[in-house]
C-alpha positions as CSV (number, residue, x, y, z in Angstrom):
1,X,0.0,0.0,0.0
2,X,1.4,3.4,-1.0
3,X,1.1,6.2,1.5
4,X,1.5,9.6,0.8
5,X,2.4,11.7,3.7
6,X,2.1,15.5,3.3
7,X,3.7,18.1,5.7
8,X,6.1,14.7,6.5
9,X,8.8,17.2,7.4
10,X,7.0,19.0,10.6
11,X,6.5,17.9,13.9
12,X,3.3,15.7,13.4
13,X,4.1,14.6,10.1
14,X,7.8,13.7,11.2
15,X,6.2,10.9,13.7
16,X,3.9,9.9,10.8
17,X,6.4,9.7,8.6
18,X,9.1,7.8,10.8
19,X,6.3,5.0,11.7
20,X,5.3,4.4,7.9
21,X,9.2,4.0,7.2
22,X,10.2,2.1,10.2
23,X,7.1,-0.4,8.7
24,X,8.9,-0.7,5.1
25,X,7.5,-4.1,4.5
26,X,3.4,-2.9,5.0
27,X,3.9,0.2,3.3
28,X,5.1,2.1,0.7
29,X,5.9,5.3,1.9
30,X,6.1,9.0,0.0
31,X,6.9,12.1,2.1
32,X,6.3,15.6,0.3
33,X,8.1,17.9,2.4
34,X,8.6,22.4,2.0
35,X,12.2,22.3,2.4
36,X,15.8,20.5,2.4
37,X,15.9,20.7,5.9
38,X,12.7,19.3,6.4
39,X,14.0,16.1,3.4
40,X,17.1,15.8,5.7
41,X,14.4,15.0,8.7
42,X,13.5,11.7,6.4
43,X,16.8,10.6,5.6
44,X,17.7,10.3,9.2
45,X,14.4,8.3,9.9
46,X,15.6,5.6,7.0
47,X,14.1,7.5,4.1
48,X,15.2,6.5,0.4
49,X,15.3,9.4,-2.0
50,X,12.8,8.6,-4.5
51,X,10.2,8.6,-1.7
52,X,11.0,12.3,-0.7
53,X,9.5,14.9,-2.9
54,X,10.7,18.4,-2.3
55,X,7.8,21.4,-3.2
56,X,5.7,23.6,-2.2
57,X,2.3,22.9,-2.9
58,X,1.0,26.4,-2.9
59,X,3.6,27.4,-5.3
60,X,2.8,28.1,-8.8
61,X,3.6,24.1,-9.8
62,X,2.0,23.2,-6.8
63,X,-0.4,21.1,-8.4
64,X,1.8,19.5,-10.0
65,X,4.1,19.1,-7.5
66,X,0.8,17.0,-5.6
67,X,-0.5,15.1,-8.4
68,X,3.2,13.7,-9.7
69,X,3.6,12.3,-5.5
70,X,0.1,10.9,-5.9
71,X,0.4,8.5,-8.6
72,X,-0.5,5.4,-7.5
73,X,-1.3,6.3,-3.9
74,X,-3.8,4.0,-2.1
75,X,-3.7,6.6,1.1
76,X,-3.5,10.2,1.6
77,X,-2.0,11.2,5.9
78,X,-2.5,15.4,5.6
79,X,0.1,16.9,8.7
80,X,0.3,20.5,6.5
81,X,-0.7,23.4,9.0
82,X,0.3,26.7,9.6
83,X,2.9,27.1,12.0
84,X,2.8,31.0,13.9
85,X,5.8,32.5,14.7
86,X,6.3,33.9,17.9
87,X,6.4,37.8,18.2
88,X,9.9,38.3,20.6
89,X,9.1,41.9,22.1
90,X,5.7,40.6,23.0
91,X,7.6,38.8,25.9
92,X,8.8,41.4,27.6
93,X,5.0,41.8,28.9
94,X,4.8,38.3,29.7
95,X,7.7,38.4,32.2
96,X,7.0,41.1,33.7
97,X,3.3,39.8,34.4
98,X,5.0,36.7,35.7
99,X,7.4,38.8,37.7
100,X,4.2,40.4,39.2
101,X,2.0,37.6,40.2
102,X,-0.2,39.2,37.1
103,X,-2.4,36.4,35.4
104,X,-3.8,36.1,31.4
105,X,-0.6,37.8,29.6
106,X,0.1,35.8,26.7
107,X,2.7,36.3,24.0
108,X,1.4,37.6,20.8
109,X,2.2,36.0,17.3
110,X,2.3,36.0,13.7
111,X,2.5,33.9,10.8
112,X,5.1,34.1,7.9
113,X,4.2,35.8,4.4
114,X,1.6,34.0,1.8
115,X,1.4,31.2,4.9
116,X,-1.6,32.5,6.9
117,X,-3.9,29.1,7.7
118,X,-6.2,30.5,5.6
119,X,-3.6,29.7,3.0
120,X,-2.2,26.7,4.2
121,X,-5.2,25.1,6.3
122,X,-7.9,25.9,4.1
123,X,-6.6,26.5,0.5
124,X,-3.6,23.9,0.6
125,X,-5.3,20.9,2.6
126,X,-8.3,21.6,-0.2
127,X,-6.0,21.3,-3.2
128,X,-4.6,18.5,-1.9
129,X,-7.9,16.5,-1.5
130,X,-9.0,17.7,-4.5
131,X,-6.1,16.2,-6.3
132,X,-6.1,13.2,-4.4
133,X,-9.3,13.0,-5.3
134,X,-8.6,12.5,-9.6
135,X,-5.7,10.5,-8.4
136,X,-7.5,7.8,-7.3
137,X,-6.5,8.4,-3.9
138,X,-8.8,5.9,-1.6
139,X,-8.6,7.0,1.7
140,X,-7.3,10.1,3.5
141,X,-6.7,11.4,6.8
142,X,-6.3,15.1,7.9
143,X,-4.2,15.6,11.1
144,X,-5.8,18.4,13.0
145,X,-6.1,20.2,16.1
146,X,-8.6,19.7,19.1
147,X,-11.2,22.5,19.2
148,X,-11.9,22.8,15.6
149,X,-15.9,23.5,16.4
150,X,-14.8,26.1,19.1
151,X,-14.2,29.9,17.6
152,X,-13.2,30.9,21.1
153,X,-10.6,28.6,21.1
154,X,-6.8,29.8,21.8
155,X,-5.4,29.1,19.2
156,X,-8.0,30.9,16.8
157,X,-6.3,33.7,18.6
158,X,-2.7,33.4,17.6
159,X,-1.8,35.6,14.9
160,X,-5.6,36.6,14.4
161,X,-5.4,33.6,12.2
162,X,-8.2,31.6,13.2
163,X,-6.9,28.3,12.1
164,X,-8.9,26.0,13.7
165,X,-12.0,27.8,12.0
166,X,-9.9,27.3,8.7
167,X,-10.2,24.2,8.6
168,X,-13.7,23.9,9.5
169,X,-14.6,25.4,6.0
170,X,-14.7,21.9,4.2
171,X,-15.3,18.1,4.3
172,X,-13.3,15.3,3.1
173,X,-16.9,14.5,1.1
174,X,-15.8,12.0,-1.3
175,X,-13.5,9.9,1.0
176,X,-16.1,9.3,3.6
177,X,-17.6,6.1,3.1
């Protein structure tokens, strides 16, 4: 069974990723990863470099990028996400509430350029199913985040990116059975 793991370079889809590889002989495993650094992360888990495709999908080739790694996937594991940066002056006010006993400072953030989760949670976990989708692609997960029904959540919060309610904007209709 070929897997296709998405995001395989992060945190989440590190662990994914390392299981599906350290399982060679049950699966066949592809890891589309953003960056060298994050193709380096495969090698070290075992990775061989024809299953480590290097892109990123919300580039121009994109799309192609996506449909190329999903050629002759049985499985589709989504672990792409925005990932906020933190803001550093923003802690000063966070010591200094700690410093005083003072409760419910938190540290502000941000996310980098063009990768706001409306961009990356909504618009690049959608392409993605939608490609998987005229690839054949049988069955996929999307890794997400605790709280997705909750708009006061935290972490719709950080970076006034909402990313939980990103998410929330489509199904996976079409892989459900």
């Amino acid at each position: 069974m070929q897997v296709v793991v998405t995001g395989a370079g992060g945190r989440t889809g590190g662990l994914v990723a390392k299981k599906l590889i350290e399982r060679k002989e049950s699966y066949d495993f592809v890891g589309i990863v953003r960056s060298e650094e994050g193709a380096e992360k495969l090698r070290e888990f075992g990775a061989c470099e024809d299953s480590i495709v290097v892109g990123d999908i919300l580039s121009d080739d994109g799309a192609d990028v996506l449909a190329s790694a999903f050629e002759g996937a049985d499985r589709l594991v989504i672990c792409t996400s925005a990932v906020p940066k933190i803001k550093p002056l923003s802690l000063i006010p966070v010591f200094l509430a700690k410093l005083f006993k003072k409760e419910g400072v938190r540290p502000k953030f941000t996310f980098k350029k063009d990768q706001m989760p409306e961009q990356i949670d909504w618009l690049g976990q959608k392409l993605q199913i939608d490609i998987a989708k005229k690839a054949g692609v049988e069955k996929c997960v999307l890794v997400g985040s605790m709280g997705g029904t909750d708009r006061s959540n935290f972490l719709n919060t950080i970076g006034d990116g909402n990313i939980l309610v990103s998410v929330q904007k489509w199904s996976l209709k079409g892989f459900v059975d």
